[in-house]
N, C-alpha and C positions, 0 to 999 in steps of 0.2 A: 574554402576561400579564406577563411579566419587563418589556417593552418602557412597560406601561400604568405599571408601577409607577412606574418610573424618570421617566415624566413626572408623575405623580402626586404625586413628590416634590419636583421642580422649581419645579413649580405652590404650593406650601407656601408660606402669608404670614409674614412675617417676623413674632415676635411682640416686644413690649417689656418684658413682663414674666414670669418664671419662671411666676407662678401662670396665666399662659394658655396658656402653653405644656404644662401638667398637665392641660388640661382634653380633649384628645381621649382619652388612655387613661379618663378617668371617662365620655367618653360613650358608650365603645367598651363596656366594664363594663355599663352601661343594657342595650344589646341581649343580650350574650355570656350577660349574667346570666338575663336574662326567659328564655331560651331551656335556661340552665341549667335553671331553675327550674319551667319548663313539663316537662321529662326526669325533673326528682326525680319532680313531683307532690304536692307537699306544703305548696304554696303557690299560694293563686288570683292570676290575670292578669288584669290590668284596661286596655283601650282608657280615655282620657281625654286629656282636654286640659291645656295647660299655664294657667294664672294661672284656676282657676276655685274656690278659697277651702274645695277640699274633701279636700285632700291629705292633712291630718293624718286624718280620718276613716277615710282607706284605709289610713293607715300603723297607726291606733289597731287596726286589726281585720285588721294583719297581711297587707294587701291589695298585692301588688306592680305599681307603675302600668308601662302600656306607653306612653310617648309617642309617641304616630303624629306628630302634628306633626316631632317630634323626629327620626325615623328618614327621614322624607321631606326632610326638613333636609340627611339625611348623605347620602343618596342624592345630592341635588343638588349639596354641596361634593365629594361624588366623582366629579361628571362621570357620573353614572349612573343618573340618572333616567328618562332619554330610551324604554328600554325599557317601564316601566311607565305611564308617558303615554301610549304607545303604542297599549299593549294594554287601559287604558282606554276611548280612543279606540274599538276595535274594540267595545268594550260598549256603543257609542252613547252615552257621555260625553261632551261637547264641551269641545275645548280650554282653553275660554273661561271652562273653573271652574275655582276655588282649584284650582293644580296639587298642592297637598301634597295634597289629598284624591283628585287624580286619580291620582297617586301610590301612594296608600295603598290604594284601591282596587284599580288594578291590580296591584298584590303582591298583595293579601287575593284576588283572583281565581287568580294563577298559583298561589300554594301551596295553595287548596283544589282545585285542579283536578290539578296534580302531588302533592296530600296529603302532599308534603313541601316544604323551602325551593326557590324559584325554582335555577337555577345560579347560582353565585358571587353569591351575595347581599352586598350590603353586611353586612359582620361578622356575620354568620351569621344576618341574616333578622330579619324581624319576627315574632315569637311569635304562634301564636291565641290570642284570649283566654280567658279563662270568662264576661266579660260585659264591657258598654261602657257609659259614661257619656258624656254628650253633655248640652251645652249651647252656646246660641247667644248668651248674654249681651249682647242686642239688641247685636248688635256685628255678628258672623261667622256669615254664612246657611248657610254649608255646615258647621257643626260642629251645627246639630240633625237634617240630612240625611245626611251623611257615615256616621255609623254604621248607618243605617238602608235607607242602601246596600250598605253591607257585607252587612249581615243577608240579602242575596238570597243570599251566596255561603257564611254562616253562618248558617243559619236556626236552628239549636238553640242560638244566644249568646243571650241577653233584653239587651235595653237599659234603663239609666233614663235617661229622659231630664230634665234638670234647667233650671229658668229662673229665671235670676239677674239680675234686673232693678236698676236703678240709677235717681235722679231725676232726668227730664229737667231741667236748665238752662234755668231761665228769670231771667230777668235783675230782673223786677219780683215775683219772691216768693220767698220763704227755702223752700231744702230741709227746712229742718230741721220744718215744717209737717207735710210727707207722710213723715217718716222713719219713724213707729211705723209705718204701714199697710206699709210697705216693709218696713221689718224684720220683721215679723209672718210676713209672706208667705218673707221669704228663710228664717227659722227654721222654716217647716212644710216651703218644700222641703228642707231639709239634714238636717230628724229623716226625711222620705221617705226619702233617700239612704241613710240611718242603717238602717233596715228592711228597702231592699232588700239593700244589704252583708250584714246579721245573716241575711236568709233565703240568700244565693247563700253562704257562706261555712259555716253552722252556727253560729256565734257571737257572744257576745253585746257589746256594746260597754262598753268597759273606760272611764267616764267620769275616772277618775283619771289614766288612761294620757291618753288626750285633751286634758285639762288640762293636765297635762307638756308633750306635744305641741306644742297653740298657746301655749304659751310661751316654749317654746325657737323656734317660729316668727315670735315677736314681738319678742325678741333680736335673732333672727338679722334681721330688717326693718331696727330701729335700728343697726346694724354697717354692715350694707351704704352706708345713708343717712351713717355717717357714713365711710364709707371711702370712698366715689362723690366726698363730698366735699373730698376729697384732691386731687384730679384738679382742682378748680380755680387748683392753683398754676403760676406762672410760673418755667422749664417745665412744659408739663403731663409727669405723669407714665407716661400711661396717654391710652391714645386711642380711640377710639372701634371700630377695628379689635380690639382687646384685650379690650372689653366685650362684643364677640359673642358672644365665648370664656367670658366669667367670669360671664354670666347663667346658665351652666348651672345651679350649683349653686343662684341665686334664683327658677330657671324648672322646677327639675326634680325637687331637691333637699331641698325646702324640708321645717322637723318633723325635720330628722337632724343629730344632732351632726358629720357632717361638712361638711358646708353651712356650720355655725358655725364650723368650723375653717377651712376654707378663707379664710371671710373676714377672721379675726382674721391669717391670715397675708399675705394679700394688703394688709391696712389696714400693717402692718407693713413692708411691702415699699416700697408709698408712701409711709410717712413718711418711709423709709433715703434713698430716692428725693428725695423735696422737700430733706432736710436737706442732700442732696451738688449741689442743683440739678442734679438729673440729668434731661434732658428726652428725649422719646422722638426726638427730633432735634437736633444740636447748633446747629445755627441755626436757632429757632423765627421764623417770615416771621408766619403767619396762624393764629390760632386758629377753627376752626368749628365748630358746631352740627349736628350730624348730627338735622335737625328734622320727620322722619317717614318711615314709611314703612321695609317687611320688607328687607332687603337683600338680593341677589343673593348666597346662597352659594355658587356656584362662581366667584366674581368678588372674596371677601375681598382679595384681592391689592391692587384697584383703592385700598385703604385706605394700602397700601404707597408707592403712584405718589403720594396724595396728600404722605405722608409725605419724600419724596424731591423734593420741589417747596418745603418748606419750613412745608407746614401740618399744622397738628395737631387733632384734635377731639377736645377735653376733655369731654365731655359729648354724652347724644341722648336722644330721648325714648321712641328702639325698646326694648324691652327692659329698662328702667328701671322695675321692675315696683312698685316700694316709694315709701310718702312719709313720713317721722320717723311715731311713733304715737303719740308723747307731742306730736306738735302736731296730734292731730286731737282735734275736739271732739266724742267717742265718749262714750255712759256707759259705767260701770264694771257686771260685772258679773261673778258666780260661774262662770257655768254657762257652758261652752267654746263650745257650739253659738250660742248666743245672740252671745256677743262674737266668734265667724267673721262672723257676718251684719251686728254693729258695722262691723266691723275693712272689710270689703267697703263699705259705702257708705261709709266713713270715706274710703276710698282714691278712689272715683272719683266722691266729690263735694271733694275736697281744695281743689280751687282755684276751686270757684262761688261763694265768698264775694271773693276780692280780684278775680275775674271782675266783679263788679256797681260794684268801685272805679272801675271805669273803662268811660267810657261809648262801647256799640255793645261791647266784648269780650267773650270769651266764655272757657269754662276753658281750653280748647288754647293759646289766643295768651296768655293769661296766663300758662302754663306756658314758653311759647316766650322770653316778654320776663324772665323770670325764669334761665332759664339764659344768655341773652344779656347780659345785665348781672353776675350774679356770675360768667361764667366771660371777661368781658372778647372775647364773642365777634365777629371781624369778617365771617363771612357764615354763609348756610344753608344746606345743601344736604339737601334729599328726592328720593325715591326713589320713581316711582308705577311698581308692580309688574303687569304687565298683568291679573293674573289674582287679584288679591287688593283688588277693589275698595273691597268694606265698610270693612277696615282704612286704606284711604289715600284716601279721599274727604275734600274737604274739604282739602289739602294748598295747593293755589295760593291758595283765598281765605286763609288762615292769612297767608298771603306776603304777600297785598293788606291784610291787614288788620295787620299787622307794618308794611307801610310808611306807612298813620298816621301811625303814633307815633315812626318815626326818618326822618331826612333822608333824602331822593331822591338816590341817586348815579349815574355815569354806569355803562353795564353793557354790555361788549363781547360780540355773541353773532354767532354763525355766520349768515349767510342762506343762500338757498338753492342761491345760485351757488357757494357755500363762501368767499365774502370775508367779512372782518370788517367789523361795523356796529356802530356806536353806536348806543345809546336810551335812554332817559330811563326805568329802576325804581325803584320805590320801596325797596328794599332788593338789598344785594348778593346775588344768592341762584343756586345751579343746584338744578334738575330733570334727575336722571337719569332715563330709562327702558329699564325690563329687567323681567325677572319674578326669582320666590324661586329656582326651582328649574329651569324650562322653559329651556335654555340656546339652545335655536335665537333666540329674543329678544336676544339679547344681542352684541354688536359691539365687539370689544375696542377696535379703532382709533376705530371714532366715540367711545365713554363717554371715552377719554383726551384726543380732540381737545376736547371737551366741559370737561372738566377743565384743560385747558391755558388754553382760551380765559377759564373760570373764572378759573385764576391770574392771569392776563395782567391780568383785570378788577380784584384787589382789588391790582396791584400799580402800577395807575392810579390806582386811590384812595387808596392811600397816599404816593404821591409827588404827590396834590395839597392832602393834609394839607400838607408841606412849602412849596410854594410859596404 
């Protein structure tokens, strides 16, 4: 164990700023707590997802969330996953699904089957809950299944299961047509949500408290928005490495005055930052785009090899869960539950309007040309995770459809004899592949050579700006 640690610590990404380097004891806190809190009794445990618009409703009625996402997360960046995939597996799982659910699953089997934590659980285990929220938010197929798997190994948990639909994008008609029918629909499921909390809980929902609530959660939106935006100064301040970290609090957090603190201090940090032009490398080479796609946690490091190459990424589109609320064109309204179900299609119809500015786009690549221009970005790099496909579908056409609209450069990439070859893309860009948490996927020397070969490419294109 002594021997695990010491590599364990080794393994530790170098971070650039104070406020990420704070954020493992907060998410160590998350479990130690839930598991506190499961021991009092005195406080119900809730399975849920992270970015699904219903947080303040659990927080209003006292409800303490269990992020499984979350804890499958740390399993991974501890290199310790691999047992619970496993035993999955044994349940007739197949590899070949979301591994955070495969993950979570085979915990939720060993501890109901041991009726206590697995051995040496990551930070003392994943709590049981008293009930599970799930939703698929036409996004992620395994988040209206996932709980509902679990339920074979807790059958006396109830689930709600909740559907948070969004307008599809279509280029030749305004969202804002189907918003009422959409809104209608997203506020009958959240007063549902509302009913089942009030019955599984005993009590009743505190609508002032709520108010409070997404308020302070609509604060803490614009903060984030304007402190992200720090990050586009030259040096950048903060990297994308760093944001893995500092999503906690916008991904997990969100409705608690510390959430809001954190990021008043982190904005803080980054101004101290821009005024001494202090960059996260003293020779910034290349600035990138971290432009889809879950990252590898047991692989944060690789953010470090970038760093040490001379590039930095100011900006990504994982985990950037917020867009300003004072530029979305929401109504205004009293009542908390109504402006959640605003605030939600406000966020993921943001950019189908400057989507239709430009013809054949669509909101992702408008989102994409939008951080590549204000954060003066010179390539892409995404990440197709094998086992998370919902989420990173759709990553290479983005790429094809990105080089539209900027010049074709040249692009050195590996063949298969392992010589380097030129070829003509449309944009400077790498594709890593690995998965979230499955670490057998993963090859430290090819993702570097990958990366290498990466550098080598934009530091061709730079030296033929010159000539």
């Amino acid at each position: 164990m002594a021997e695990k640690q010491k590599k364990d610590k080794k393994r530790k990404r170098r971070t650039a700023t104070e406020a990420a380097s704070s954020i493992g004891p907060m998410v160590k806190e998350f479990i130690v707590g839930t598991n506190r809190i499961k021991e009092e009794g005195k406080q119900k445990l809730a399975f849920t997802f992270i970015v699904c618009c219903h947080e303040e409703i659990l927080r209003a009625l006292d409800v303490a969330p269990i992020w499984t996402e979350n804890f499958a997360g740390i399993c991974g960046a501890k290199r310790d996953a691999e047992r619970f995939l496993n035993r999955a597996e044994s349940l007739g799982f197949s590899r070949s699904l979301c591994t955070y659910a495969l993950c979570g699953l085979g915990f939720d089997h060993w501890r109901e089957e041991l009726g206590e934590m697995p051995p040496d659980a990551p930070w003392g285990g994943q709590a049981r809950p008293d009930f599970m929220i799930s939703t698929g938010q036409i996004l992620c197929d395994p988040r209206a299944k996932w709980y509902q798997a679990s339920q074979q190994y807790m059958p006396d948990v109830p689930i709600y299961n909740m559907d948070l639909p969004y307008p599809l994008f279509q280029s030749n008609k305004d969202h804002r047509d189907v918003w009422g029918y959409y809104h209608k629909y997203i506020v009958k499921e959240l007063r549902g949500l509302i009913a089942f909390v009030e019955e599984q809980t005993g009590k009743k929902m505190d609508y002032d408290r709520l108010r409070e609530l997404v308020d302070l959660s609509d604060r803490t939106w614009n903060l984030i928005h304007e402190t992200y935006q720090l990050r586009s100064a030259v040096p950048c301040p903060m990297g994308t490495g760093d944001a893995m970290n500092t999503m906690v609090p916008m991904c997990f957090m969100m409705a608690t005055g510390e959430a809001y603190e954190f990021y008043l201090g982190l904005k803080k940090e980054l101004e101290e930052k821009n005024a001494k032009k202090e960059g996260i490398v003293k020779d910034e080479k290349f600035r990138l785009l971290w432009g889809g796609g879950l990252p590898s946690w047991f692989a944060l490091g690789d953010f470090n090899y970038f760093n040490s190459k001379g590039a930095v990424f100011p900006a990504e589109t994982t985990y950037r869960m917020i867009e300003p609320l004072y530029e979305m064109d929401i109504p205004e309204t009293d009542d908390p539950v109504e402006h959640l179900a605003w605030r939600w299609l406000g966020y993921w119809t943001f950019w189908y309007d400057r989507a239709k500015k430009r013809p054949g786009s669509e909101p992702d690549v408008e989102r994409l040309i939008s951080f590549i221009e204000e954060y003066k970005i010179d390539g892409v790099v995404m990440h197709e995770a094998f086992s998370c496909r919902t989420w990173h579908v759709g990553l290479i056409w983005q790429l094809h459809q990105l080089g539209k609209i900027y010049k074709p450069i040249p692009v050195l990439t590996l063949g298969k004899d392992g010589k380097k070859k030129e070829e003509k893309r449309e944009l400077s860009s790498l594709i890593l592949e690995s998965d979230i948490i499955d670490i057998t996927s993963y090859s430290e020397v090819d993702t570097r050579n990958k990366i290498d070969v990466f550098i080598e490419t934009l530091e061709s294109v730079e030296r033929s700006k010159v000539t």
